[in-house]
C-alpha positions as CSV (number, residue, x, y, z in Angstrom):
1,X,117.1,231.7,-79.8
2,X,113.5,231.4,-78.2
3,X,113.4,230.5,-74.4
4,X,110.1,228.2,-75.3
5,X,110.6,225.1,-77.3
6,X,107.4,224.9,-78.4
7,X,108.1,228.6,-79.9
8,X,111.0,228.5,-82.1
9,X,112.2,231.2,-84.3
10,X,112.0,232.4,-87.4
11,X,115.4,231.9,-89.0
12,X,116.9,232.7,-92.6
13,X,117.3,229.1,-93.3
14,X,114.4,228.0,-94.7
15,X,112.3,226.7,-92.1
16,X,108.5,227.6,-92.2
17,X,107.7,227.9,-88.4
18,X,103.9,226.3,-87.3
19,X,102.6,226.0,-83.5
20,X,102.0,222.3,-82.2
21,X,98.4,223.4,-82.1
22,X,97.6,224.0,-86.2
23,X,99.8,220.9,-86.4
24,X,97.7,218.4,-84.8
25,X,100.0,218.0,-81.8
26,X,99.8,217.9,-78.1
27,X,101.1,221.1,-76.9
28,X,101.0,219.3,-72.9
29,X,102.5,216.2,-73.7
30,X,105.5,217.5,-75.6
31,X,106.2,220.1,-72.4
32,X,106.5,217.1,-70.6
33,X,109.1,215.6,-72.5
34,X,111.2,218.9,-72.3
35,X,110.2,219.5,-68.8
36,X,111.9,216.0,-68.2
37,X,115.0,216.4,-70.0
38,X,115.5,219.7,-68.6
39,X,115.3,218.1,-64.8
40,X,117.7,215.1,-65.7
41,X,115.2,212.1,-66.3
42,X,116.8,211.8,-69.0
43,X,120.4,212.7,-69.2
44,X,122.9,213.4,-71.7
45,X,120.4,214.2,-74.6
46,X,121.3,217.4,-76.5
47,X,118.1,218.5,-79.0
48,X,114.5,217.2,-79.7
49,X,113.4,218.8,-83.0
50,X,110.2,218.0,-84.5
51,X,108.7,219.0,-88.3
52,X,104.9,218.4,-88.7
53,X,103.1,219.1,-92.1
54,X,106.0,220.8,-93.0
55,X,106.3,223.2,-90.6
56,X,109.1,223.5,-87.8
57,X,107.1,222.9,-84.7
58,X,109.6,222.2,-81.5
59,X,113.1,223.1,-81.5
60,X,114.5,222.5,-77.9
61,X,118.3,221.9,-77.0
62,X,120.3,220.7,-73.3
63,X,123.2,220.2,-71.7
64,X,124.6,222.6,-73.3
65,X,124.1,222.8,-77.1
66,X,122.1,225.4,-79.0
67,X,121.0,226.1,-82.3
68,X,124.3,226.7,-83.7
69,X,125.6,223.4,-81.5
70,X,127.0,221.1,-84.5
71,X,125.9,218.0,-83.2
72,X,127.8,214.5,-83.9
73,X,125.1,212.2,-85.0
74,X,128.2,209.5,-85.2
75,X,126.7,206.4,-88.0
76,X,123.6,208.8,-88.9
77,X,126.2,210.5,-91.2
78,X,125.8,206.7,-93.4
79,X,122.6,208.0,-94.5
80,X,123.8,211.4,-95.9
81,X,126.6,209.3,-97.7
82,X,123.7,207.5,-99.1
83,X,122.3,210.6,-100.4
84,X,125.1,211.5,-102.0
85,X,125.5,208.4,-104.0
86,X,122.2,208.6,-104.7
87,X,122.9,212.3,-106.4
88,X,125.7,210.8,-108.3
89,X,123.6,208.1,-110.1
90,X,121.2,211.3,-111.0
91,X,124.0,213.2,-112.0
92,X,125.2,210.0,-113.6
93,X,128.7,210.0,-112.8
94,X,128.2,206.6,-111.6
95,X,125.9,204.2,-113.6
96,X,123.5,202.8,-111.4
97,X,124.0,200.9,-107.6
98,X,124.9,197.9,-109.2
99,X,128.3,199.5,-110.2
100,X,131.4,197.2,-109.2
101,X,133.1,198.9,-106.5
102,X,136.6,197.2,-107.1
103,X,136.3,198.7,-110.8
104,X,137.4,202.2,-108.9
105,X,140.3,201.3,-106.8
106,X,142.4,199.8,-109.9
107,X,145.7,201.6,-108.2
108,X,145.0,199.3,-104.8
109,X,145.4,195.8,-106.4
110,X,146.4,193.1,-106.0
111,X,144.6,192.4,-102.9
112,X,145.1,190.5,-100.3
113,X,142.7,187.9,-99.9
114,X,141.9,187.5,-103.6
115,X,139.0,186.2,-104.6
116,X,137.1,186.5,-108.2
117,X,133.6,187.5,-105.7
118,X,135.0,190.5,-104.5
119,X,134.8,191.7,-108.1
120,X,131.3,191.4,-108.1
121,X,130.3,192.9,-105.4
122,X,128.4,196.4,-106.0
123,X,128.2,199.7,-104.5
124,X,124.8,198.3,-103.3
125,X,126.2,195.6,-101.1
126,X,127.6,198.5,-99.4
127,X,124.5,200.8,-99.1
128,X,122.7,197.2,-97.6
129,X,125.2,196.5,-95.1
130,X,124.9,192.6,-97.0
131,X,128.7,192.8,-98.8
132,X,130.4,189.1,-99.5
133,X,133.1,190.7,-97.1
134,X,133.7,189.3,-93.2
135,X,133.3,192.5,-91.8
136,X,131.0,192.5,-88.6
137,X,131.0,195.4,-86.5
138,X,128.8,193.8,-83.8
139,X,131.3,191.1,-83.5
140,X,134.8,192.0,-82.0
141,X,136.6,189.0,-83.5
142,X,135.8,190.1,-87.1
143,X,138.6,190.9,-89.1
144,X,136.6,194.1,-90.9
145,X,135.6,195.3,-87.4
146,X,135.6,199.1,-87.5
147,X,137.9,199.7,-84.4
148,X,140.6,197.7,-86.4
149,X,139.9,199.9,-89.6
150,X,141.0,202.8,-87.4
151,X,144.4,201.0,-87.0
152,X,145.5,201.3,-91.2
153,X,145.9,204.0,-92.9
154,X,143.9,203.8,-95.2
155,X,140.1,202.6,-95.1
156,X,139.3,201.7,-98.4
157,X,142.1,199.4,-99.0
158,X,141.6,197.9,-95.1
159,X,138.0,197.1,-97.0
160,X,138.9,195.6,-99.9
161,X,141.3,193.4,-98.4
162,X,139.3,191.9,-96.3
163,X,138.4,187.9,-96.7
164,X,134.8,186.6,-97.9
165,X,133.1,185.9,-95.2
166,X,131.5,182.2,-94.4
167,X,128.4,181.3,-93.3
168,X,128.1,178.9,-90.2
169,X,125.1,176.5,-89.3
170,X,123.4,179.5,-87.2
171,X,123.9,182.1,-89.6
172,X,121.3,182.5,-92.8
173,X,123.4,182.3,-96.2
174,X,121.7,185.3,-98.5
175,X,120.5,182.4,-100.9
176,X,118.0,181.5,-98.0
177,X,117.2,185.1,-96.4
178,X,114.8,187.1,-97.0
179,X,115.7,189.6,-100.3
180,X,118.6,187.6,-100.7
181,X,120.9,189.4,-98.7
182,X,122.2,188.4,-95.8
183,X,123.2,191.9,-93.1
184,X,126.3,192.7,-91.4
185,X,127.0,195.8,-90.2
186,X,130.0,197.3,-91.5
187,X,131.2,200.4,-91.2
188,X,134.0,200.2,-93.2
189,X,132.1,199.4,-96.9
190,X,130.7,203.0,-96.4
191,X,134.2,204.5,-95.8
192,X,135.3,203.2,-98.8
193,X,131.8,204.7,-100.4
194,X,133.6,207.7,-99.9
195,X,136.0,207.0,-101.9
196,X,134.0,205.8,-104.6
197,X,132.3,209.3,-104.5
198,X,135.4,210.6,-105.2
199,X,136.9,209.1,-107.9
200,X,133.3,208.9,-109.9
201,X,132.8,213.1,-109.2
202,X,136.3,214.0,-109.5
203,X,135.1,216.3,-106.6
204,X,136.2,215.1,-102.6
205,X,133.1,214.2,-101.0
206,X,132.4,217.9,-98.9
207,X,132.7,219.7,-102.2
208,X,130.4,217.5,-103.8
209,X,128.2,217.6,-100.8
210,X,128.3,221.1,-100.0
211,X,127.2,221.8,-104.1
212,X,124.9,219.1,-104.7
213,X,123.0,218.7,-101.1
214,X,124.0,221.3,-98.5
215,X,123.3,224.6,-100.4
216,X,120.4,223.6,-102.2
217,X,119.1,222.9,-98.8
218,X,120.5,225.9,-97.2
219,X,122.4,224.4,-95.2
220,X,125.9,226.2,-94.5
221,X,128.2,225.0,-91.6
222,X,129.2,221.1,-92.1
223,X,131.8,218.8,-90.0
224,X,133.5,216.3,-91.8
225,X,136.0,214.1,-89.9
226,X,138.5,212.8,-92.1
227,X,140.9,209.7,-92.7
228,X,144.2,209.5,-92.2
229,X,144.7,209.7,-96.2
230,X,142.5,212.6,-96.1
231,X,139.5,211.2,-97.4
232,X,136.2,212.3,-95.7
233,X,134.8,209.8,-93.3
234,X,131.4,209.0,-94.8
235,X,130.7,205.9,-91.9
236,X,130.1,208.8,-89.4
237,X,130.7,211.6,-87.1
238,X,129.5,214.6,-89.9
239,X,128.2,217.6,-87.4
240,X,125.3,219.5,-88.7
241,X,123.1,221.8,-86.4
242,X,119.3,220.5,-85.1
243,X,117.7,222.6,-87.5
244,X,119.5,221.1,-90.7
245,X,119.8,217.3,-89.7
246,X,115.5,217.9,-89.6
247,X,116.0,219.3,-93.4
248,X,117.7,215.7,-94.3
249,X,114.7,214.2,-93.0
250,X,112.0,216.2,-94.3
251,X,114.2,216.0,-97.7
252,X,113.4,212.1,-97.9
253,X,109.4,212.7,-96.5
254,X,109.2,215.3,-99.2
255,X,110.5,212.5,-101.6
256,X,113.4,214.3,-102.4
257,X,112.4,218.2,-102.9
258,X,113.0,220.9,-100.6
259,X,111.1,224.2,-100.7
260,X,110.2,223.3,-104.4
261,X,113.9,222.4,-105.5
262,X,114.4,218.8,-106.9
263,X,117.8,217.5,-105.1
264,X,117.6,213.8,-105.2
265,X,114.9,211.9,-107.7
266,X,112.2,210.5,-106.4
267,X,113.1,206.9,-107.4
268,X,116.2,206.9,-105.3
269,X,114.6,208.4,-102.4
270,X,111.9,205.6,-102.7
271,X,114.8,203.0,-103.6
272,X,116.3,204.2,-100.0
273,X,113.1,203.5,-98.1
274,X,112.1,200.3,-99.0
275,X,113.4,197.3,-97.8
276,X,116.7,195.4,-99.4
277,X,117.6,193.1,-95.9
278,X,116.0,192.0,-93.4
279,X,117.8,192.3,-89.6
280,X,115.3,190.7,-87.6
281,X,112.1,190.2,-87.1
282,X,111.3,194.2,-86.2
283,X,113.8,195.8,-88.2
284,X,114.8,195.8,-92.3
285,X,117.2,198.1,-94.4
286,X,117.1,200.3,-97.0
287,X,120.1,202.3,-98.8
288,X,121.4,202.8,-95.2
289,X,118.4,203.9,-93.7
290,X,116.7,201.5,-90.7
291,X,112.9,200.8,-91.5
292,X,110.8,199.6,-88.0
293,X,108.0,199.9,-86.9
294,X,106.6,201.9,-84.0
295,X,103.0,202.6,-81.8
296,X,101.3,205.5,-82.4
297,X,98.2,206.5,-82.0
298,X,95.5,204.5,-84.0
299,X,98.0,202.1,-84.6
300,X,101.4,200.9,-85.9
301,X,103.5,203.3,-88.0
302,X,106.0,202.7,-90.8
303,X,109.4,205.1,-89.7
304,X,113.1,205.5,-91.4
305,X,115.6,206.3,-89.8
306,X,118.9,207.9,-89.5
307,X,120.5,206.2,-86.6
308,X,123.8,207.1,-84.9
309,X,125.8,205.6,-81.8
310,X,124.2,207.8,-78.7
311,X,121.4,206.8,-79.9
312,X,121.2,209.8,-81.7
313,X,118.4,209.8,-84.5
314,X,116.5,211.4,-87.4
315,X,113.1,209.8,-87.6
316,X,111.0,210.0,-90.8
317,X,106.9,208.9,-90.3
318,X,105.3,209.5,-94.4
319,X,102.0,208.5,-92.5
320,X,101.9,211.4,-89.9
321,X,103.6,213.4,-91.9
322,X,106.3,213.8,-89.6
323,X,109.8,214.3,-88.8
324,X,111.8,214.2,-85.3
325,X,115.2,214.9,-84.9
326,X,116.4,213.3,-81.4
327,X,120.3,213.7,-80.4
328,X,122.5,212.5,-77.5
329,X,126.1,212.2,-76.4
330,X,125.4,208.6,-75.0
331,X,127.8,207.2,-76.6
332,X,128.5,203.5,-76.5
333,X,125.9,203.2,-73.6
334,X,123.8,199.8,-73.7
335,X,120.8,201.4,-73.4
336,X,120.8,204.7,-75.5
337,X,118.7,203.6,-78.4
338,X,115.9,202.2,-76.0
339,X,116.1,205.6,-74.2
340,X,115.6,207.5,-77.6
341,X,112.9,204.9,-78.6
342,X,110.9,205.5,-75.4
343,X,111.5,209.7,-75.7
344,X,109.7,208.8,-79.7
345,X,107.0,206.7,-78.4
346,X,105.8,207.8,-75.0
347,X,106.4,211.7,-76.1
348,X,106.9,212.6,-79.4
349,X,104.8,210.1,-81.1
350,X,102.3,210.4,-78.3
351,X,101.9,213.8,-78.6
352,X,99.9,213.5,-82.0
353,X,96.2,214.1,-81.9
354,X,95.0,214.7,-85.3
């Protein structure tokens, strides 16, 4: 592993290596940043990564992790789940995102709850965080939160079971919000996800992953957590190294090829990027990617991201032409997505010139 960040290596996974210079990027200001994480001004952050034009340009790791460090991204794993539906529509073992996700669990009925909604809701309700169900993870009272999902065996039937959730003066009914979905963050519709995967592939969801996504990208060590039924947990904690987590990203700027290889088409890669809720006024949703906006120089920049509790994320910029892979064990800390933010903006992001 090279001692300078701004150095890193050439490795047999793929990676074309460039210097910050030939990249357009601020060799100065990007020293800074791992000058400061390396003194503690900003603590508990484990790897900065950055790809420009395609090339590998920074690859610098702390407190403790290296290059072979698989590193717990935590909800950043809903985006890879995303992918892998994504391949399964190419692949077409399931028809489209508007496929009934009920239609797959026939051996977990009758519900409790019933209701002739939950029927229609879609494996795209899922991917949008905008399902009919109450299930809320930003709200401790809710019935779908995730730390009760924990609690049951098994997730997909804790899902479905769930009631229909209602809609209160202060809370936008989709029939009024923008894209007519309404979001709620729930970490349990993409557990069950996994599940879906499963019983459309025939294949659990690391098989499929590791054939479909992970060896045509090269990538060859993977962490699933699992459920207590066994299933793969697709809502989060998936460890991947620095270096692959970047090849997810660059996948999705590269509109779904790596190193000439076609892995996910090009219309669900675009599908995934646009917007399909709104959250507020700075943030939408894609297929379980988070689209903001952020300053850079000469202006405001479209970004999607992989996000993760820690404030762990994989940031993708089609404008610049850039990728950043940012990851940190602050978990459950109430600021650890503004200190990731600020390490994008006032470093990262700062450091391009041309």
């Amino acid at each position: 592993m090279s001692t300078d960040p701004l150095q890193p290596l050439e490795r047999p996974d793929g990676w074309p290596i460039g210097t910050v210079g030939e990249c357009g990027l601020s060799a100065d200001r990007l020293q800074v940043l791992v000058s400061a994480i390396a003194d503690g001004s900003f603590t508990k952050l484990t790897s900065v990564l950055i790809a420009r034009r395609g090339r590998l340009v920074c690859e610098a790791y702390f407190d403790g992790a290296d290059g072979d460090t698989l590193l717990n991204t935590r909800s950043a794993t809903k985006s890879v789940t995303g992918m892998l539906v994504g391949i399964a529509i190419d692949m077409g073992f399931l028809a489209s995102a508007h496929a009934p996700v009920l239609a797959f669990f026939p051996d977990k009925l009758p519900l409790q709850h019933p209701d002739p909604r939950k029927e229609s809701i879609t494996v795209e309700d899922f991917l949008t965080m905008s399902s009919l169900l109450e299930c809320d993870d930003s709200n401790p009272y809710s019935r779908g939160h995730e730390e009760r999902m924990y609690l049951i065996e098994d997730y997909s039937q804790f899902t479905l079971d769930l009631p229909i959730r209602g809609f209160p003066a202060w809370v936008t009914p989709p029939a009024e919000a923008p894209y007519g979905r309404s979001f709620s963050y729930c970490t349990a519709g993409v557990a069950t996800l996994g599940g879906v995967l499963e019983r459309a592939t025939g294949l659990s969801v690391p098989d499929f992953a590791e054939g479909q996504l992970f060896a045509p990208l090269g990538i060859q060590r993977a962490e699933w957590q699992f459920t207590p039924t066994r299933l793969a947990m697709t809502g989060g904690g998936l460890g991947l190294r620095g270096r692959d987590l970047l090849k997810l990203g660059q996948l999705y700027l590269n509109g779904g090829s790596w190193d000439g290889t076609r892995i996910v088409s090009r219309d669900w890669v675009r599908d995934s990027l646009r917007p399909h809720v709104r959250i507020d006024d700075e943030t939408e949703y894609g297929y379980l990617w988070w689209l903001r906006t952020f300053r850079a120089r000469g202006g405001m920049v479209g970004a999607a991201l992989m996000q993760g509790n820690g404030g762990n994320k994989i940031v993708v910029i089609p404008d610049l032409d850039l990728v950043a892979v940012i990851t940190s064990t602050n978990y459950g800390a109430r600021d650890m997505h503004q200190l990731t933010d600020q390490i994008l903006i006032d470093y990262v992001l700062a450091s391009v010139e041309r």
